[in-house]
N, C-alpha and C positions, 0 to 999 in steps of 0.2 A: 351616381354622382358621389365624389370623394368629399365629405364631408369637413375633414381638416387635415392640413399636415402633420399633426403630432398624434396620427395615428400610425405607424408606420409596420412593416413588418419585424418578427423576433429577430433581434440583431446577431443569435446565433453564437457560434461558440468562438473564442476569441483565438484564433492560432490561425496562421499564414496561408493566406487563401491566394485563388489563383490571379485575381484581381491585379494583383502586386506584378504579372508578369503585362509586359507592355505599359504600364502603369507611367505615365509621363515624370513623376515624382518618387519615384522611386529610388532615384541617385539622390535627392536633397533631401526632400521633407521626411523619407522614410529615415534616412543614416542619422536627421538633425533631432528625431523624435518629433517631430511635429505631424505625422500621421501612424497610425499601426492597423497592421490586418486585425478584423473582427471589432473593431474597437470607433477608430477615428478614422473613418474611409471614406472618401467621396465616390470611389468606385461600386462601394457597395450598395444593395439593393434594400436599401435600410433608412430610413428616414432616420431615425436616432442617430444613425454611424455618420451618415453625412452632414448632420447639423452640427454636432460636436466637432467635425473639421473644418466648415466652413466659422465655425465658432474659433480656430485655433488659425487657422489662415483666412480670414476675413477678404483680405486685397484678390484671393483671388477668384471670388466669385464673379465677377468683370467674363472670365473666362468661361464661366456657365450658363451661360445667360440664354444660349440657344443649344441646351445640351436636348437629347433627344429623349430623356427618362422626365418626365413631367415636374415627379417631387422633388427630383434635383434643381431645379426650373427654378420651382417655387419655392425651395429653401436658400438656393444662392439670390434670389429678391431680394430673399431681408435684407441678403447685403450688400447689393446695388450700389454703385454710385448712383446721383442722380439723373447722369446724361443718357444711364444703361436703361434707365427704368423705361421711358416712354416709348422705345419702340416694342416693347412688350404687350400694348394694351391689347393688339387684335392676336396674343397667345390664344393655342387651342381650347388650354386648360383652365377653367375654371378658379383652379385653386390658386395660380399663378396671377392673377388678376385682383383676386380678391386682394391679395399680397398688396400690390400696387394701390388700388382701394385704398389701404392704409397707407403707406407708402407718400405716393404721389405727392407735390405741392396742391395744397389748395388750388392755387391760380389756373394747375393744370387739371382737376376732375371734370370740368366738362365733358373730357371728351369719352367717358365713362356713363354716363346719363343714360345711355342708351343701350347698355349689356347686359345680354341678356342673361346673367345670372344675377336672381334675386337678394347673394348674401353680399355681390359688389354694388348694384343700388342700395342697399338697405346700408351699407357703408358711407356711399355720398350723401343719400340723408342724411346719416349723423356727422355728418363731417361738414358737409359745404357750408357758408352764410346763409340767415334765414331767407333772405334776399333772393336767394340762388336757385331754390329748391322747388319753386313754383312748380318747376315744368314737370314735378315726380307726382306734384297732386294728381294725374290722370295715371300713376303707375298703372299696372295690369296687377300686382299684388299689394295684397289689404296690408301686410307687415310695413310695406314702404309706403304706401298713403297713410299708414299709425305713424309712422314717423314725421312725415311731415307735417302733422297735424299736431303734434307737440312742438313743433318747433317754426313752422312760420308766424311771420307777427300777427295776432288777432285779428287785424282790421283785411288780412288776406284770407282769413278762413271762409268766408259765404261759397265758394265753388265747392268746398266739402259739407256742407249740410244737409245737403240729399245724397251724400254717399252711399254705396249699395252694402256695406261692411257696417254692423253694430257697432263695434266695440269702436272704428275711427269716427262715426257720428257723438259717441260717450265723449271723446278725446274733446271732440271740436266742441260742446255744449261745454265745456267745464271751461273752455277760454276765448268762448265767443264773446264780443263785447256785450256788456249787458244790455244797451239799447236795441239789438238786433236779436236777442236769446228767445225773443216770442217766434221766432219764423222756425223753432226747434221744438213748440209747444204740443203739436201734436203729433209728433212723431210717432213712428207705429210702435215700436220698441219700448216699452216702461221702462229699460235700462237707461237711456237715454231721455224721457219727460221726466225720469227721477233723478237729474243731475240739473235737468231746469229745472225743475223746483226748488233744487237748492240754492239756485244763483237766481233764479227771475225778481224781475221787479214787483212790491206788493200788489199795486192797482192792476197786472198783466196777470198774476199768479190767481185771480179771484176765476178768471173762466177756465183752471183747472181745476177749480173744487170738484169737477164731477168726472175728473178721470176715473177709469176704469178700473186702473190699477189702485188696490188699498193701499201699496206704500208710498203713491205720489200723495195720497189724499193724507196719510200718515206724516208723510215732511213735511207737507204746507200746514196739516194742522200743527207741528211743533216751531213754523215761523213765523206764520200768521201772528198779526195782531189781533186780540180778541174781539175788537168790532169786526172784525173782517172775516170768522169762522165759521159765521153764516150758518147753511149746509152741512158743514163738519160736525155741528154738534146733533147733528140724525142724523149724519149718519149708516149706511146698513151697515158696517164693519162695527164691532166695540170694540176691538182697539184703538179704530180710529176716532170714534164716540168719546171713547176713554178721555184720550189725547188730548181734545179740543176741551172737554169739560174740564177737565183738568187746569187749560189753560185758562177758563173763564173764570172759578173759582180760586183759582191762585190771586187772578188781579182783575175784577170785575169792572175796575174804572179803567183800566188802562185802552187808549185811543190810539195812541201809536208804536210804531214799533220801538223796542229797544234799545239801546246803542247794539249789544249783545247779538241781536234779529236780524240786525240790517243785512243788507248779501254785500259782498265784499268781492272788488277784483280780481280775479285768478291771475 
């Protein structure tokens, strides 16, 4: 898989290659300076050389659109008009896609949703309305359910909380709405029950006092209100002992939480 277009091969020494023969612009653009062998060539096997032309003759990338050298394909895209673009989508290539991915009107990535290259979905995530993107929550890759787990609205994240991917369960606990962040409490993952503990609600966060992991017990003892650390202050961990003592003795009367404590919407 070709990873990007501005990888291209060495563009080689600059003096009169055979390119130029048969070359359709070789009466205009050569005589008018607007292309040169080794330099600024669309004929060449050079992703640099051909960018730098289609960069110096832009209109006539219309004309490459179905050239049979892939990164040619994919470099005359950028410059696409808009009518060129869409009969593109089902290109062989990868990279030519991806192109469009970006490219494309909003109005038209739909029909992209469904390609099977991972770096043109992980595109429409980040591009389409959060509205849109529902349908990538079942992606087959974890990078494209991360994405749309930052970005649909809240109140659509419950199909990803039993996600099979740690780090898109982290994503969805940090902006799940806080009346539903208990159905994330026991998650197998301590990366993820330690992002609910940062955001749970206090009366919900007390049947976490006896997680497993020292650092959930470690953030609820630095949220906790002191009536509420219960447990925390025995503790087996002493840091997390530390922690809670600490909080008792700073403010032995205090009943509720802080303005400072409170959990705050993501």
């Amino acid at each position: 898989m070709r990873a990007t277009v501005e990888s291209p091969a060495d563009d080689g020494p600059r003096t009169p290659v055979s390119h130029c023969r048969g070359c359709p612009h070789r009466r205009d653009l050569l005589t008018e300076g607007r292309c040169s062998p080794g330099d600024v060539c669309v004929r060449a096997m050079s992703g640099r050389q051909i960018e730098r032309f289609f960069r110096v003759n832009p209109a006539l990338a219309d004309d490459y659109a179905g050239d049979s050298f892939w990164e040619r394909r994919a470099i005359a895209a950028r410059y696409l008009s808009q009518k060129k673009l869409l009969p593109l989508i089902h290109d062989p290539d990868e990279v030519v896609r991806r192109v469009l991915a970006y490219r494309l009107p909003i109005e038209a990535l739909d029909v992209l949703i469904d390609d099977p290259d991972r770096e043109v979905r992980i595109t429409l995530a980040d591009r389409l309305p959060p509205d849109r993107i529902e349908r990538l929550a079942a992606d087959p890759d974890y990078l494209v359910r991360q994405y749309v787990a930052r970005r649909l609205a809240p109140g659509r994240l419950f199909r990803l909380i039993r996600d099979p991917d740690r780090q898109v369960r982290v994503t969805v606990a940090a902006r799940l709405p806080l009346e539903s962040l208990g159905l994330m409490r026991d998650d197998p993952e301590p990366e993820v029950r330690l992002q609910v503990a940062e955001r749970i609600g206090f009366a919900e966060a007390e049947r976490m006092r006896a997680d497993p992991d020292w650092r959930v017990r470690a953030r609820l003892a630095e949220r906790l209100p002191p009536a509420l650390l219960g447990p925390l202050l025995e503790d087996l961990d002493p840091d997390v002992r530390g922690i809670a003592r600490n909080r008792v003795d700073r403010d032995p009367f205090d009943q509720e939480p802080s303005p400072r404590t409170k959990p705050t919407e993501r």
